[in-house]
C-alpha positions as CSV (number, residue, x, y, z in Angstrom):
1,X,2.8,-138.5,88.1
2,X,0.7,-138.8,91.1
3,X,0.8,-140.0,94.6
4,X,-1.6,-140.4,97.4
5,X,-0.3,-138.4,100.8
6,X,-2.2,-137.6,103.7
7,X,-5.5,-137.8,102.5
8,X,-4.6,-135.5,99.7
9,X,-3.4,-136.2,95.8
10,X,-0.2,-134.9,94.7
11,X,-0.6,-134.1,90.6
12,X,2.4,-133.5,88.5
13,X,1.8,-130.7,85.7
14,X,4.8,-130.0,83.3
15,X,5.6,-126.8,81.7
16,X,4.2,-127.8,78.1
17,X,7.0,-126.1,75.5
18,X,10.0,-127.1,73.8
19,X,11.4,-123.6,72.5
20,X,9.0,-120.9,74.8
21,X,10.8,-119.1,77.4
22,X,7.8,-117.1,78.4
23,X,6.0,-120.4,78.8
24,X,9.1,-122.2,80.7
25,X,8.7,-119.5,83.5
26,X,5.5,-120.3,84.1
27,X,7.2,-122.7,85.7
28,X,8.4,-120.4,88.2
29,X,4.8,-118.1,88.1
30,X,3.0,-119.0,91.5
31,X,-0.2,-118.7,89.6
32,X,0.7,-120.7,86.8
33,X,-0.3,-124.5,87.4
34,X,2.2,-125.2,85.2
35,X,5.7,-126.8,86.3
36,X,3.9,-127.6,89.6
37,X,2.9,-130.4,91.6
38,X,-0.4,-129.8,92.7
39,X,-1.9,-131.0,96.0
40,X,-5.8,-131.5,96.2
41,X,-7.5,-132.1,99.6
42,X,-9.8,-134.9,100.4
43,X,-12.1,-132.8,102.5
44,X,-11.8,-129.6,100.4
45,X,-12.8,-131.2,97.5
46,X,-15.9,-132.4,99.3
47,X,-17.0,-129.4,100.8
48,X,-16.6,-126.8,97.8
49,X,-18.4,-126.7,94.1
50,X,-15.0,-125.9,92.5
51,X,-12.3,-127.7,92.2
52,X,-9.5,-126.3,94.9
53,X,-5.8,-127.1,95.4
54,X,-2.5,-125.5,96.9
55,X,1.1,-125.4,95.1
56,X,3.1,-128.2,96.5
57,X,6.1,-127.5,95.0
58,X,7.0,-125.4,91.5
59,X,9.4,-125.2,89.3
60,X,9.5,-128.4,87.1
61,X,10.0,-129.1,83.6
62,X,7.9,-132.4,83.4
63,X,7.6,-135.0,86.1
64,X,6.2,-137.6,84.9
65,X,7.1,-140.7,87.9
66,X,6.3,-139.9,91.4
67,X,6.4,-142.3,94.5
68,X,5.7,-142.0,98.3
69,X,8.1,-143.9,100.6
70,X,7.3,-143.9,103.7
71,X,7.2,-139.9,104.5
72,X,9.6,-138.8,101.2
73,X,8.4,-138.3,98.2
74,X,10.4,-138.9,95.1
75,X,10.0,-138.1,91.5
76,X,11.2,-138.6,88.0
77,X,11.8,-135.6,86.0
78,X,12.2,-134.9,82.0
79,X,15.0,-132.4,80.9
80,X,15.8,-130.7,78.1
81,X,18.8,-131.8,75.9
82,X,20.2,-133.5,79.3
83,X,19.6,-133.0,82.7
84,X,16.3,-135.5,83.6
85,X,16.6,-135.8,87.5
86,X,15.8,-137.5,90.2
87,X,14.1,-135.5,93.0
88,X,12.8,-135.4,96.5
89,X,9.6,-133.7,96.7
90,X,9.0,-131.5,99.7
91,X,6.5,-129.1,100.3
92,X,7.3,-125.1,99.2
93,X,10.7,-126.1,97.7
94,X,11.5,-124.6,94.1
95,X,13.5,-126.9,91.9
96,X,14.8,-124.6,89.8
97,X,13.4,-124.7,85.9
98,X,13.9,-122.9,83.7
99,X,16.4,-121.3,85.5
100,X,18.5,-123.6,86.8
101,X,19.3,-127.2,84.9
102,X,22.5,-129.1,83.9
103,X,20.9,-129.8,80.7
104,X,21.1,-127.7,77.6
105,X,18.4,-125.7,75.1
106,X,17.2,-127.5,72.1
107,X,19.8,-125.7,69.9
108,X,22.8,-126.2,71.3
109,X,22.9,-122.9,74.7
110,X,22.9,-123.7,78.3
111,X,21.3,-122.6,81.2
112,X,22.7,-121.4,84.3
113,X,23.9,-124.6,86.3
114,X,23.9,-123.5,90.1
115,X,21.1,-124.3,91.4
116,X,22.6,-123.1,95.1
117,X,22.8,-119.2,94.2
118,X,18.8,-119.0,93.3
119,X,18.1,-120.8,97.0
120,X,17.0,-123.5,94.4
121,X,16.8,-127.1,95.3
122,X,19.3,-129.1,93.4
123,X,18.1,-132.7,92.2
124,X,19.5,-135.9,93.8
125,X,21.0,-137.0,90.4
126,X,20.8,-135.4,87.3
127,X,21.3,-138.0,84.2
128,X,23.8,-136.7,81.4
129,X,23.0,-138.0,78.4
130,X,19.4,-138.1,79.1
131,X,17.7,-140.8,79.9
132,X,13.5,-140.2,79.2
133,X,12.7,-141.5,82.3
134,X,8.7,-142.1,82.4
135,X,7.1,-144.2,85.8
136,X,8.6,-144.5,89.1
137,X,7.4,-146.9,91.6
138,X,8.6,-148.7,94.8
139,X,10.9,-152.1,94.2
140,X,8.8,-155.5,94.5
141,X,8.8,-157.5,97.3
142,X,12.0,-159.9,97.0
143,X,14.4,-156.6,95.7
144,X,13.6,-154.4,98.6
145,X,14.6,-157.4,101.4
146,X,17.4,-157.5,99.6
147,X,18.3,-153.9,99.3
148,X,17.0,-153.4,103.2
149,X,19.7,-150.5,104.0
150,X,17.9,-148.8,101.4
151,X,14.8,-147.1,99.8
152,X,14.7,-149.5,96.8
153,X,12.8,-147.4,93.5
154,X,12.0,-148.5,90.0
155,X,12.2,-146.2,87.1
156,X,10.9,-147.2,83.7
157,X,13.0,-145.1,80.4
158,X,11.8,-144.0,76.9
159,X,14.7,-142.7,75.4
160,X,17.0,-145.4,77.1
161,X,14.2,-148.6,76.7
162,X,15.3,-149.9,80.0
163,X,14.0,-150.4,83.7
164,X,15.9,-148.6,86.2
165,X,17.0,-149.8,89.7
166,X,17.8,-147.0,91.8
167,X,19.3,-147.3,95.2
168,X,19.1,-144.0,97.7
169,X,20.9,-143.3,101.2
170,X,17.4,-141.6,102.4
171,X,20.1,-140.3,105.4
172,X,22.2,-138.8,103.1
173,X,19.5,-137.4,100.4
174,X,22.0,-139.8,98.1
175,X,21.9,-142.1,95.0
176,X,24.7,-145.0,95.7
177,X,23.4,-146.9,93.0
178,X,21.2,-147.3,89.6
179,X,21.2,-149.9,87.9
180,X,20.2,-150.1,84.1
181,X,18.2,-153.6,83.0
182,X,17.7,-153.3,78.6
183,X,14.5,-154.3,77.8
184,X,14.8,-152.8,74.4
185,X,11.4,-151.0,74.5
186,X,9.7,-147.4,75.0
187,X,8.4,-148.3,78.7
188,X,5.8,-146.0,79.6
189,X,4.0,-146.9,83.2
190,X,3.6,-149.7,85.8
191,X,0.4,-151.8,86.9
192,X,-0.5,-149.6,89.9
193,X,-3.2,-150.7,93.1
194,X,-5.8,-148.4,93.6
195,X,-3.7,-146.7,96.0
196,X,-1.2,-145.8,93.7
197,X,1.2,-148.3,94.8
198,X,2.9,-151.1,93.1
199,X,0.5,-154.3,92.1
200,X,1.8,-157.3,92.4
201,X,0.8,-161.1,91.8
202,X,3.3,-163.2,94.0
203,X,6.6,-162.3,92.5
204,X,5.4,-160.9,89.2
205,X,4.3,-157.3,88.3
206,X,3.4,-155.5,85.1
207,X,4.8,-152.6,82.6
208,X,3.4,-151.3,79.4
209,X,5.4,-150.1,76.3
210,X,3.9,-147.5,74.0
211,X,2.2,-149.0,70.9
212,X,3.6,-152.3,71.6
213,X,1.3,-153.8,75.0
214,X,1.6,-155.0,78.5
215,X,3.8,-157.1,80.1
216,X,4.3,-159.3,83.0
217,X,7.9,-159.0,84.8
218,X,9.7,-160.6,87.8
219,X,12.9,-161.0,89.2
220,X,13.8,-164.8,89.5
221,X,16.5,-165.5,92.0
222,X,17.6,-161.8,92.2
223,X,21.1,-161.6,92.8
């Protein structure tokens, strides 16, 4: 996942094991890039011959949707067996993995659930079973007037072949509401501007699905 913030980028690198526990804490190594979100400067990019950037935040499994709203960041996040979550991003906060998750090890063993105890920062909503969730991206045009009290995202899901309507209290840090549309199909990213945010013709926008193709998607007479 990526966003655009500030004149910087924001880059999502998972933690690239299934069964490793000396590669999960990486994770939590602050010179590991992995299980970090990255944050690359505009003008420090330009000015040096390497390529420099700064630990955002750490300690992620594999977020693979990210959105800026306004100010708040939110992302997307795979678990294990369980436990994907739904996150807001804020600079220097640890989100716990692989110390903290309400999923379970491939195998059947859990890990320790508070994320409170470790001064970790515990996930918005956590999905039991999981779900796979893949893109995230802000709600078109004609969902968001009509879900003005809230931030409005879209999720897109592997494992659960749906698109995700997810409703958030931004005063609260709170999900009231997600709502699960079947689409029957591993759906992987959305048609994204330039900018990184959501590109849209009129009413209609556009999702792909792995090994299957691209398709164009709108909500007729939402509601």
């Amino acid at each position: 996942g990526y966003v655009f913030k500030d004149n910087s980028l924001l880059l999502s690198v998972g933690t690239p094991t299934h069964f490793s526990d000396e590669i999960d804490l990486l994770a939590q190594e602050k010179d590991s890039i992995f299980g970090k979100i990255l944050e690359f400067k505009e003008s420090e990019l330009q000015n040096s011959a390497q390529v420099v950037y700064k630990v955002y935040s750490s300690g992620h499994r594999n977020p693979q949707g990210m959105v800026l709203v306004g100010k708040n960041i939110y992302s997307t996040e795979h678990g294990p067996e369980g436990g994907d979550e739904l996150n807001k991003i804020d600079r220097n906060n640890n989100y716990g993995w692989p110390i903290a998750s309400l999923g379970t090890r491939y195998g059947g063993s859990s890990y320790k659930k508070s994320h409170l105890k470790n001064n970790f920062v515990e996930p918005i909503f956590s999905f039991l079973p999981a779900i796979a969730p893949s893109a995230l991206t802000s709600c078109p045009l004609n969902l968001k007037k009509y879900y003005k009290d809230y931030t409005c995202l879209m999720g897109l899901t592997l494992r659960e072949m749906s698109l995700i309507i997810y409703l958030i209290d931004e005063t609260k840090n709170k999900l009231i509401s997600f709502e699960k549309i079947k689409i029957d199909k591993r759906l992987r990213h959305f048609g994204l501007n330039k900018d990184g945010t959501l590109h849209q013709n009129k009413e209609n926008f556009y999702i792909s699905s792995d090994k299957d193709g691209l398709y164009k998607i709108k909500f007729k007479e939402f509601r």
